[in-house]
C-alpha positions in Angstrom: 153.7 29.6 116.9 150.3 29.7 117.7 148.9 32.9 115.9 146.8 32.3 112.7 148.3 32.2 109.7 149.7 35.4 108.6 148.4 37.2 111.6 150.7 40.0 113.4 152.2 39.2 116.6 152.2 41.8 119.4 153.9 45.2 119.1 157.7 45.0 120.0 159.3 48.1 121.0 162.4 47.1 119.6 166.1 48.4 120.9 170.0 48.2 119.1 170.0 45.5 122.1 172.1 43.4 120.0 175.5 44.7 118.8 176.0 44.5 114.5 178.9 42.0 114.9 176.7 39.5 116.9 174.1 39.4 113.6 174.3 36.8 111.2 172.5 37.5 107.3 172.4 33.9 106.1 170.8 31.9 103.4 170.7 28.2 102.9 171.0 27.1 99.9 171.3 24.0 97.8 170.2 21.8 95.0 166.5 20.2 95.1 165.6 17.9 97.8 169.1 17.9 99.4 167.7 18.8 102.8 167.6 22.9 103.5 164.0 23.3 104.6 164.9 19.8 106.7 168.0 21.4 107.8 166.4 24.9 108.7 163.5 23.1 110.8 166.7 21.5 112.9 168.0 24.7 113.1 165.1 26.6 114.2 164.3 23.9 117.0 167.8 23.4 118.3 167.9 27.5 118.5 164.9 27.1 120.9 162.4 29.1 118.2 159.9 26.4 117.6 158.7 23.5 120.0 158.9 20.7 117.6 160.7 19.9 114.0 158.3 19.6 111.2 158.5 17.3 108.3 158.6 18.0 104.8 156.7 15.2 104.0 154.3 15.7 107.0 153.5 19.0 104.9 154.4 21.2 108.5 157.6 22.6 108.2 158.0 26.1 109.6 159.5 28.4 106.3 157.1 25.7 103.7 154.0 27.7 104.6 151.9 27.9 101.5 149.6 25.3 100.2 151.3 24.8 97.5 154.5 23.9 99.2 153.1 21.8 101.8 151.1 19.5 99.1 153.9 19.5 96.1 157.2 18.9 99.0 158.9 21.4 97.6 160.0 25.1 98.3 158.4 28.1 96.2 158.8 30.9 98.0 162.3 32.2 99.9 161.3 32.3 103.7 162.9 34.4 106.0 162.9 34.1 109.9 165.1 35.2 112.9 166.4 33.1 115.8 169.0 33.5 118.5 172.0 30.9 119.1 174.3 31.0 121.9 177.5 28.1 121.6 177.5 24.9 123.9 180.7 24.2 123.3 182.7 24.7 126.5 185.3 27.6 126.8 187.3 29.9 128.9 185.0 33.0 127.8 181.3 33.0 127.8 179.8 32.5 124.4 177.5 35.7 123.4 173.7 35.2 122.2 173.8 35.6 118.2 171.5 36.9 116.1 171.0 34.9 113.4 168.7 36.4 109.9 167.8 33.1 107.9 166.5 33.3 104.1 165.0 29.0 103.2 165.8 29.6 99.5 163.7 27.0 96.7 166.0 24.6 94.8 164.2 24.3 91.8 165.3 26.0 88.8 161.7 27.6 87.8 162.0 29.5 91.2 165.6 30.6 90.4 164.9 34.5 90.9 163.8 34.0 94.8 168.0 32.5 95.1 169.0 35.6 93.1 167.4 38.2 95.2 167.8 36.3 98.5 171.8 36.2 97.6 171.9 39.8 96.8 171.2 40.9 100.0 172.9 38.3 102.1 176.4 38.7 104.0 176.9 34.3 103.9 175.3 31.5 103.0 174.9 27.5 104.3 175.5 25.2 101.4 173.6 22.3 102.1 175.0 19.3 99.7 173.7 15.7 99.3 176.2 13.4 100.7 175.1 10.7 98.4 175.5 12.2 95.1 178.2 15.5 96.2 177.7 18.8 93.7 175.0 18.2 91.5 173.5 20.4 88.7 171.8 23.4 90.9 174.4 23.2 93.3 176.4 24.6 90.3 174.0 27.1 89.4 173.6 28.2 93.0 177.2 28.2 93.5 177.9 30.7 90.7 175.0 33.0 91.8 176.9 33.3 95.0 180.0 33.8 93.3 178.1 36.8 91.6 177.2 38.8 94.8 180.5 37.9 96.9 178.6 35.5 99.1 181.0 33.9 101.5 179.9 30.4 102.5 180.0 27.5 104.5 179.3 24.1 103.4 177.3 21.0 104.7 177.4 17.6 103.8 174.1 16.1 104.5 172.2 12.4 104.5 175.9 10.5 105.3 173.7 8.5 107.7 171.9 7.5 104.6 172.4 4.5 102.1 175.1 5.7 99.4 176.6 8.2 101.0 180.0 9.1 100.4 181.1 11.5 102.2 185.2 11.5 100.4 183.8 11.6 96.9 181.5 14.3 97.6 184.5 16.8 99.1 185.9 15.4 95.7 183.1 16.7 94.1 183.4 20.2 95.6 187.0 20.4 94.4 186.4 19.6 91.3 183.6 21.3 90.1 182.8 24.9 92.7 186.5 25.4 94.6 189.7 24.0 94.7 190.0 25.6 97.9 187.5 23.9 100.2 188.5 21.6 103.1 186.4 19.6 105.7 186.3 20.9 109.3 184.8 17.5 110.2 185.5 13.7 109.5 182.5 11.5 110.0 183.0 8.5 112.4 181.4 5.4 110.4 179.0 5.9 107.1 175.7 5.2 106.6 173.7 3.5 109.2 177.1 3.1 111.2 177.5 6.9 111.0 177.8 7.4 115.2 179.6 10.9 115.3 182.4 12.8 113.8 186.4 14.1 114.6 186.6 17.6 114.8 189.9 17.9 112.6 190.5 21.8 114.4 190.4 20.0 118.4 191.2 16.7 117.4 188.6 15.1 119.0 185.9 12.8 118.6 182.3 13.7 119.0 180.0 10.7 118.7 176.2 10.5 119.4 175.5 9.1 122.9 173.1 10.4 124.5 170.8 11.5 121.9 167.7 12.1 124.6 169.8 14.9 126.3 170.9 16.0 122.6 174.3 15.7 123.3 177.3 15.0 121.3 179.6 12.8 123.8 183.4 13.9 123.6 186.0 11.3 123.5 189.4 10.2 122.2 189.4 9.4 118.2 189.0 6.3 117.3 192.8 4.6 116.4 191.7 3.4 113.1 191.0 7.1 112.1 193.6 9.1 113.8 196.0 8.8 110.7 193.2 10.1 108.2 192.4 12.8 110.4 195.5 14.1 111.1 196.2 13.8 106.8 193.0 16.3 106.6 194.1 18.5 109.6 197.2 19.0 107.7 195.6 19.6 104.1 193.0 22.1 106.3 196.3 23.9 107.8 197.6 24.5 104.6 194.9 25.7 102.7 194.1 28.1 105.8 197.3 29.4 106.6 197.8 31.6 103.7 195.0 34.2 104.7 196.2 35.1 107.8 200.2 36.1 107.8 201.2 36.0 111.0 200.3 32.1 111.2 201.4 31.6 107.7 204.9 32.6 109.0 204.8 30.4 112.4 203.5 27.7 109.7 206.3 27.9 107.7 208.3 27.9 110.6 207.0 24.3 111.7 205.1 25.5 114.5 201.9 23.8 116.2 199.0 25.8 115.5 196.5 26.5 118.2 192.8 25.7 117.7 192.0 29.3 118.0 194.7 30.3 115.0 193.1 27.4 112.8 189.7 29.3 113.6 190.5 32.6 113.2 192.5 31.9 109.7 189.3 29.9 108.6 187.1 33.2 109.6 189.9 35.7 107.4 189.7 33.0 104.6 185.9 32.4 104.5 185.2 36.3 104.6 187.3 36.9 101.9 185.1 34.7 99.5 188.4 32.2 98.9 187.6 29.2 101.4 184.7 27.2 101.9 185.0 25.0 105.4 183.0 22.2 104.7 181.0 19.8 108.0 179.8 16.8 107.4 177.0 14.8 109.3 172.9 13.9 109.3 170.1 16.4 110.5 170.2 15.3 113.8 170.4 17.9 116.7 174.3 17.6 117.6 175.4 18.2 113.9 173.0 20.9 113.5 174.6 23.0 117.1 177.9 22.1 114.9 176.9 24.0 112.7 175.3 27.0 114.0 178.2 27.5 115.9 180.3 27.4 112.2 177.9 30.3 111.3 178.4 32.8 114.3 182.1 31.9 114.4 183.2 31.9 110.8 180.0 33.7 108.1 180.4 37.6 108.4 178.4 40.2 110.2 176.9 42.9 108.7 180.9 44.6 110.0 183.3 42.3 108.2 181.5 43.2 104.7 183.0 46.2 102.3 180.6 49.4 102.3 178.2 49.0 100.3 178.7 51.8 97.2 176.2 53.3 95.1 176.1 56.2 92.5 175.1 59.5 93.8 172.2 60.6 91.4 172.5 64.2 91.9 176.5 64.4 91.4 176.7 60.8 89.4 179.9 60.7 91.7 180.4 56.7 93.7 179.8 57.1 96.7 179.5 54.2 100.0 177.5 53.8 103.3 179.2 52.3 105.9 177.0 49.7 108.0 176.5 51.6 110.9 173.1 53.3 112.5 174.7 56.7 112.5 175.0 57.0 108.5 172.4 58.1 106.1 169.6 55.6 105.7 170.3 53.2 102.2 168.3 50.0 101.9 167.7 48.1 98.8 164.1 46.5 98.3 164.8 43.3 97.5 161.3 41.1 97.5 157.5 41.9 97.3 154.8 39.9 98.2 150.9 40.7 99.6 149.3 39.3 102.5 146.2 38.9 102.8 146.2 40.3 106.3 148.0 43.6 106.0 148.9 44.4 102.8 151.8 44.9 100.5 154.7 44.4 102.2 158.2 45.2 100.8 161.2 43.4 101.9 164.3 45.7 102.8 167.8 45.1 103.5 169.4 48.1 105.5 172.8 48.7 104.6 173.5 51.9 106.5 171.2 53.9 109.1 167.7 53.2 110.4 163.9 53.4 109.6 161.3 54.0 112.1 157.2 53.5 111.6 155.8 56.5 110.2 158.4 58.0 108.7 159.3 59.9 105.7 161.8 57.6 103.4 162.9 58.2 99.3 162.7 55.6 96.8 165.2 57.2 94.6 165.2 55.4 91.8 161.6 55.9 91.4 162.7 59.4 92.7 159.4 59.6 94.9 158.7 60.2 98.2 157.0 57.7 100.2 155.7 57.4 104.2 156.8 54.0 106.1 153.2 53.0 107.2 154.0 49.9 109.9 157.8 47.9 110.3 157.6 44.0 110.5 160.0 41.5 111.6 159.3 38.8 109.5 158.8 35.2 110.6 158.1 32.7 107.7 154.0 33.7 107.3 154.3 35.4 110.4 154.3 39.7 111.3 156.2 41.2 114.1 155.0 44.4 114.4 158.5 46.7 115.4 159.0 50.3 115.9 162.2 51.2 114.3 164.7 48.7 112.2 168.3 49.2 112.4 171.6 48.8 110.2 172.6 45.4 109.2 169.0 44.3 109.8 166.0 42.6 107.2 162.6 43.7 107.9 159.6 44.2 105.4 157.8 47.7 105.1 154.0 47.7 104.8 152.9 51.4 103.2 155.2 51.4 99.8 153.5 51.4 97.1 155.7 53.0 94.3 158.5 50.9 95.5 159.0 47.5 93.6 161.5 44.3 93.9 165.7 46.4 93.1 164.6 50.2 93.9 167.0 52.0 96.4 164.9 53.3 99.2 167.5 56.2 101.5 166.8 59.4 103.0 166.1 62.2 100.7 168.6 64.7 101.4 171.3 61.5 101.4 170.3 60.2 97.7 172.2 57.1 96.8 171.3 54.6 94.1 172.4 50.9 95.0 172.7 48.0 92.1 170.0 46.7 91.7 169.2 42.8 90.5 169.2 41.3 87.6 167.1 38.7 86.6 167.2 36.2 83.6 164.4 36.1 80.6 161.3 34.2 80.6 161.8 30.9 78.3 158.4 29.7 78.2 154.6 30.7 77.7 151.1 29.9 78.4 147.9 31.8 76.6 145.9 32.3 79.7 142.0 33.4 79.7 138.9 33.9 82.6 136.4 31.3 82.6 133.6 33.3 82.9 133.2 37.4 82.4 133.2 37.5 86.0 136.8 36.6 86.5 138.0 38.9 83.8 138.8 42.0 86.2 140.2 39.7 89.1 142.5 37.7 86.5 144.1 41.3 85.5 144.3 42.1 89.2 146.0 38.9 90.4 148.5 39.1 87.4 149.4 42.3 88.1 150.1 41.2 91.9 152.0 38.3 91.1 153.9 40.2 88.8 155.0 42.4 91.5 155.9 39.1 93.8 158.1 37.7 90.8 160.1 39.4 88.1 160.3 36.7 86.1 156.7 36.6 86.0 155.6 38.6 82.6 152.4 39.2 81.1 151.3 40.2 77.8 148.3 41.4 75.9 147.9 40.8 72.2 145.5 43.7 71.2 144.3 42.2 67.9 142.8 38.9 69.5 142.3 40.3 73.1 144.4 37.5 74.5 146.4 37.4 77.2 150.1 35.7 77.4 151.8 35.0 80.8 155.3 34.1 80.7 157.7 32.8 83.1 161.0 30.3 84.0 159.1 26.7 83.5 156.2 24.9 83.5 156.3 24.3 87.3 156.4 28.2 87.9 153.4 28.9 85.5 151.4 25.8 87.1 151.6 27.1 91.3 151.0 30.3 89.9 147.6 29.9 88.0 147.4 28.1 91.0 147.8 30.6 93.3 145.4 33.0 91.1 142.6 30.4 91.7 143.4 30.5 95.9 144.1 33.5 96.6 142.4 35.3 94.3 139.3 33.6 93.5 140.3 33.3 89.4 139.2 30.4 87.4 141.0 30.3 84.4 141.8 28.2 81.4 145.5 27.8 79.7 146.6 26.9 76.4 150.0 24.5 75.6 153.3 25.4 76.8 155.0 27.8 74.1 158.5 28.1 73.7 160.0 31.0 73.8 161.9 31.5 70.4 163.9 34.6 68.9 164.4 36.4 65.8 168.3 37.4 64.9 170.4 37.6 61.6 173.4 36.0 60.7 175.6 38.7 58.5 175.4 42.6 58.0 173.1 43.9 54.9 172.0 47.2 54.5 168.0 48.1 53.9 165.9 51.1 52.6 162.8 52.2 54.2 161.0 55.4 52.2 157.6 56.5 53.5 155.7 58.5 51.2 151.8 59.8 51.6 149.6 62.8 49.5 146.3 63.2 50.5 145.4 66.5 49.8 147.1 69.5 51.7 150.2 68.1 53.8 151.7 64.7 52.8 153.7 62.4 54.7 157.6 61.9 53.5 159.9 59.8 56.2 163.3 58.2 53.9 166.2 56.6 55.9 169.1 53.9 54.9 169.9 51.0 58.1 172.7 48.7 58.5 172.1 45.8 60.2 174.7 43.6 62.3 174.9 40.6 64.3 175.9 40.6 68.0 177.2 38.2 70.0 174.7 35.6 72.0 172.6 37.7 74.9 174.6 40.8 74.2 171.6 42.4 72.9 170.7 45.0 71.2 172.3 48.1 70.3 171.0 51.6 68.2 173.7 54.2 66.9 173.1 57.0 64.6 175.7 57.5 62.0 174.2 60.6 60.4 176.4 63.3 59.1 175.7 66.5 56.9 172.4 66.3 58.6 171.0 64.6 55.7 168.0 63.7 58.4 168.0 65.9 61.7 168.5 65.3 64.7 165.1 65.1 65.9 164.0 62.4 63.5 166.4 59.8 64.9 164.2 58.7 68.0 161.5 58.2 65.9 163.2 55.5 63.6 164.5 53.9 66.6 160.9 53.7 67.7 160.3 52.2 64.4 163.2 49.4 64.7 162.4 48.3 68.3 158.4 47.9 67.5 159.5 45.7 64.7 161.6 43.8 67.0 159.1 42.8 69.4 156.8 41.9 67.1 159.4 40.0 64.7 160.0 39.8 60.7 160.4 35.9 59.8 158.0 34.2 62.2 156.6 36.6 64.5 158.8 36.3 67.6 161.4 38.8 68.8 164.5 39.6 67.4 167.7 40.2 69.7 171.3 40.5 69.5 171.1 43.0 66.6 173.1 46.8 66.1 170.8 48.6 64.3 172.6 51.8 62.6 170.8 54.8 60.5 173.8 56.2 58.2 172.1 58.0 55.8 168.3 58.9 54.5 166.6 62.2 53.1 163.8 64.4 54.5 161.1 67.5 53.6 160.9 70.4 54.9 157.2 70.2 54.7 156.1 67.0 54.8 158.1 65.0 57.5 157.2 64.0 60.1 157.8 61.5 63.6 155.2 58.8 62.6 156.8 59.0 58.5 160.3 58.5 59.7 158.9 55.6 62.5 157.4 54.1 59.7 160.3 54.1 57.5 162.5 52.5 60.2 160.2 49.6 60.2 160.3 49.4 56.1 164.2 49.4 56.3 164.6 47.1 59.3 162.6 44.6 57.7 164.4 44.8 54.1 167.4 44.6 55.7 166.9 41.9 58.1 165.7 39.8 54.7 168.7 40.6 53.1 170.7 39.3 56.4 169.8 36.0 56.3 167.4 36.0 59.3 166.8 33.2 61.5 164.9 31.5 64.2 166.6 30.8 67.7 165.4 28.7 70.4 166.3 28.2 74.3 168.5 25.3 74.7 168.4 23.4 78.2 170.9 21.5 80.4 169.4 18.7 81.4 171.1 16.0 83.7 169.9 12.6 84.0 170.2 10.3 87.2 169.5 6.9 86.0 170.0 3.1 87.4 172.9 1.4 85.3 170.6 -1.1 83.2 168.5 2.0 82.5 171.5 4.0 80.3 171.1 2.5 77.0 167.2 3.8 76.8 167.6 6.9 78.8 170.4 7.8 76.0 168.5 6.7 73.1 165.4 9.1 74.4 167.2 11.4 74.4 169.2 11.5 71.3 165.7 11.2 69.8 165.4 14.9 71.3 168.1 16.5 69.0 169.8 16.0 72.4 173.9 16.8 72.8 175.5 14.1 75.4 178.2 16.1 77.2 179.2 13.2 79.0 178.0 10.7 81.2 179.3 10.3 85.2 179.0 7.9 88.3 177.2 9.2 91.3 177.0 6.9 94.1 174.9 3.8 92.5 173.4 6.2 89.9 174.7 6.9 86.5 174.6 10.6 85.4 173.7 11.5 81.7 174.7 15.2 81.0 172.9 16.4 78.1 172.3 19.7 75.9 168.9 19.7 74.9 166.4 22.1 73.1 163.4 22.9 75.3 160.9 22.5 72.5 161.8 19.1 72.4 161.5 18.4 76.7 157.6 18.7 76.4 156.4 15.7 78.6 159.5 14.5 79.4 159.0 13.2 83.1 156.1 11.9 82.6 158.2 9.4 79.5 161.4 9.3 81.8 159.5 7.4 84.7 157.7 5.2 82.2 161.2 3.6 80.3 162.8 3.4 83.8 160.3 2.3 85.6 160.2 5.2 87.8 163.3 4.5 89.2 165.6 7.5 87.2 164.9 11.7 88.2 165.8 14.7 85.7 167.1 18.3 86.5 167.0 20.8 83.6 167.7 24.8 83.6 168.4 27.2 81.0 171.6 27.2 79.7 171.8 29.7 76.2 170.0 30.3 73.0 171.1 28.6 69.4 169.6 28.7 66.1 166.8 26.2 65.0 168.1 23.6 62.3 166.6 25.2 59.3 164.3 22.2 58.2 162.1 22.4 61.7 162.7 26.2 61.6 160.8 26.2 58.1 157.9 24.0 59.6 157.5 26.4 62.7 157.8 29.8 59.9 155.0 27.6 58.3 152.8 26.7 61.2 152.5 30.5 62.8 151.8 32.1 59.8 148.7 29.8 59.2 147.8 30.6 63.2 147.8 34.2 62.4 148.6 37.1 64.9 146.9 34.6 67.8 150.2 32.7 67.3 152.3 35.6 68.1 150.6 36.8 71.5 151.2 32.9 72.6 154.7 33.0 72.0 155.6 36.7 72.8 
């Protein structure tokens, strides 16, 4: 790709020239630094889309396109691009070009939410696994996101070619910790730097590498010293398989020989159900990667093999669904936002059902406003495709919306239909973020509010009393690339405080509190009187408001206010200034005037009475607990252990991982300040650390007394840092 970065490529008048159950919607996906960007740069080359395979090392990769990514070695943003694959395996019937829709997802925890969205809107995804080290933390994570949305997926075993590898414990691995019900499709020939080929455990053959500079794989008879193992996991695959598909569960049963194309087309039922996961094996070099392309077209869904997708009605509040085809009303969910410098704002859409065309009307229902497509793109990492019309099944961005943000339904407007949307977790950590010079001021608030649009989990705060501003977000990494970013692409220099954890406010037991509001001035007074009841909730349940007024002892149109009361209280906090969840709130009783009363009395007596009441429930400070795993040489255990049991650290248990020992560990972030920087120093840079969110617990009440003690010497500055 020549073009200039970002540029639009020429006009395409595109046609439904390729049929919905020749399309492919995949992501890849994967823990940090096992090899999807590597993998997707094969992919992309072998596919006949780029010239040459770029490194992420060399800093040239194809779907690694910003700065940032290209400097740190490390995905940021999800990046999607389409290529076409047609099979080289030999066959009776011609193989059929596929299209093939690919989403390079980040593997690092702080960039979580571009996984989340990416999966939402996927029909299958590409597991890419280490072959060293199998299942590792974010595998997990990623694992159960895709569990979430119904993701079917294949997996991919990659680096066997590499030092450690082990290619028996990893499927172990997979097992033990994502699915019982996985199987290889492939058996490597040789390990490591013997690694020459593999037996393809459907055909029974052997592929090795011969030939590399005609990127062939060479077929030949399996070798004898592996024909017992392989026909051991032919049999295990058969088994597992048979089940989804009953006419070959009952010639299976019957002791008959299954054909290749049974074995393949029981894989397909089982894989598109969501209840098996086929799982290749190999390196990134080309043959492996066509091996695997063709495990995308033949056995990951098209748009067809999905359910409808369903959606509430907003009009009728009936469930209704749109079938994935171009003749049904137009639903497409906007699942990703981002600006480019070249043409705007451009808004990522899956279409589920009909079709959009440039310069035409479409409704964002759950904005409920009408908006005009301005110009259709085809999107090619930081490359435009300019298009005419987008069809069913397809993923194209939209520049011209600008109501329309990251989970709105967008549909036609006599057709209303409101799709789920995506959820995304809570910010854990925070920075206090200001303009270097008076200058910068207006562009700071500018490029906050256009990141914020690119990334939910990106939240900003002002604290009115001091003026300063509070930016929030997943991790430190996140918060770093994205002052970053400001200072790039926006032109901001700005200066950031420490890291702030994000802590929480909750009570432990139910207690009742009075709040009575009374004011005479002269002429009318102010009188607001109401009686709460405050509960504890379970852990991220929450928090819930119910009115339990009878005999109208306060009416009706009161109640709204003291809610407004409670939930300003909340944010702002009662023991230490942070906010308070998992709390029922319930107003059963109170008094009014017939004169006097008013909204702001009654708001102001649901403060009073929340805060007695929370007092009286023994109130206390919660703080975001991480789960941190720890890959460590063996004569580095004892100190990597000891570090962090210095951290108020849990050990959940420890593991062996190729030549690595694992330390799994619960440990709260407020302790995990400067961490790597002390993990590479006692292991002499030889041990690496993953850590994401895991849940929130309360604060051991001596270090919660010194943290009451220490923000209410900083004053209200201390709260806008750690709202």
């Amino acid at each position: 790709m020549a073009a200039k970065k970002g540029a639009l490529i020429s006009t395409t008048t595109q046609n439904r020239q390729m049929p919905m159950e020749r399309i492919r919607n995949i992501g890849i996906i994967a823990h940090i630094d096992a090899g999807k960007t590597t993998t997707t740069e094969r992919i992309l080359f072998e596919s006949g889309k780029t010239y040459k395979y770029g490194s992420v090392d060399e800093g040239n990769t194809v779907t690694d396109w910003m700065e940032q990514e290209r400097e740190r070695g490390i995905t940021i943003v999800s990046a999607a691009i389409t290529t076409f694959w047609t099979s080289k395996v030999k066959g009776d019937v011609p193989h059929e070009p596929h299209r093939i829709n690919i989403i390079d997802t980040p593997g690092h925890i702080d960039f979580t939410v571009e996984v989340e969205r990416s999966l939402r809107v996927l029909d299958g995804a590409c597991m890419i696994f280490d072959g060293r080290t199998g299942v590792e933390p974010q595998s997990e994570t990623v694992w159960r996101q895709a569990d979430k949305y119904n993701v079917p997926r294949i997996c991919a075993l990659n680096k066997l070619n590499l030092i450690g590898a082990d290619w028996e414990g990893s499927i172990a691995s997979i097992r033990e910790r994502l699915s019982p019900n996985a199987a290889p499709v492939d058996m490597p020939i040789g390990i490591e730097h013997e690694l020459c080929g593999v037996v393809d455990l459907i055909e029974m053959k052997a592929f090795t590498y011969v030939g590399m500079e005609d990127n062939k794989l060479t077929e030949e008879e399996i070798p004898a010293d592996l024909v017992e193992k392989a026909q051991q996991y032919r049999a295990q695959l058969i088994e597992r398989v048979a089940e989804f598909d009953d006419e070959i569960l009952a010639k299976y049963l019957d002791g008959q020989e299954l054909t290749s194309a049974e074995i393949k087309r029981a894989i397909r039922k089982g894989v598109v159900s969501g209840k098996f996961f086929p799982v290749l094996g190999g390196d990134n070099r080309m043959p492996t990667v066509q091996r695997l392309l063709d495990a995308v077209v033949e056995y990951l869904p098209s748009p067809l093999d999905v359910p409808p997708v369903r959606g509430i009605n907003p009009q009728t509040e009936a469930e209704e669904e749109r079938r994935p085809s171009d003749d049904e009303p137009l639903s497409a969910l906007a699942f990703k936002i981002n600006v480019d410098p070249h043409i705007g704002r451009l808004v990522w859409l899956r279409i589920y059902s009909g079709t959009v065309k440039a310069g035409s009307p479409i409704y964002n229902t759950t904005k409920r406003t009408s908006e005009r497509v301005g110009r259709l793109v085809l999107l090619h990492a930081d490359q435009r495709e300019l298009i005419e019309e987008a069809y069913c099944g397809e993923i194209v961005a939209v520049v011209g919306l600008k109501e329309t943000t990251t989970g709105d339904t967008v549909c036609t407007e006599n057709k209303p239909i409101i799709l789920e949307s995506i959820s995304f977790p809570e910010p854990v950590i925070s920075l206090a973020i200001e303009p270097k010079t008076r200058q910068d001021q207006e562009k700071l608030g500018y490029a906050m509010s256009r990141l914020g649009e690119e990334d939910p989990t990106f939240k900003v705060k002002t604290n009115h009393e001091t003026g300063q501003t509070i930016i929030s977000g997943m991790g430190e990494l996140q918060l770093e690339v994205l002052v970053d970013r400001m200072k790039r692409e926006f032109g901001v220099e700005a200066t950031t405080g420490a890291p702030q954890v994000a802590y929480r406010e909750t009570v432990k037991k139910v207690a009742q509190g009075e709040g009575k509001y009374i004011r005479q001035t002269g002429g009318r007074g102010q009188y607001g009187h109401c009686l709460l009841r405050v509960e504890p909730k379970g852990r991220g349940e929450g928090y819930e408001f119910v009115s339990e007024i009878k005999g109208g002892s306060i009416p009706q149109e009161y109640i709204p206010a003291i809610e407004k009361g409670v939930k300003e209280t909340m944010e702002n906090g009662i023991l230490a200034g942070f906010p308070m969840v998992d709390i029922k709130v319930a107003v059963y009783d109170g008094s009014f005037h017939e004169v006097d009363s008013s909204e702001i009395a009654f708001k102001i007596a649901g403060s009073m009475a929340l805060q007695e009441a929370s007092k009286r429930a023994d109130i206390c400070l919660l703080e975001p607990v991480m789960k941190v795993a720890v890959s460590t040489p063996d004569n580095f255990m004892g100190d990597v252990i000891g570090d962090l049991s210095s951290r108020r650290a849990q050990i959940s248990g420890t593991e062996t991982r190729g030549n690595l020992q694992v330390v799994n560990a619960l440990v709260p972030l407020a302790e995990m300040t400067g961490y790597a920087t002390t993990l590479r120093s006692i292991t002499q840079g030889r041990a690496s650390s993953y850590m994401e969110p895991s849940h929130y617990q309360e604060v051991p009440q001596n270090i919660a007394a010194q943290i009451v003690a220490k923000n209410a010497a900083a004053g209200p500055i201390r709260q806008g840092a750690n709202a």
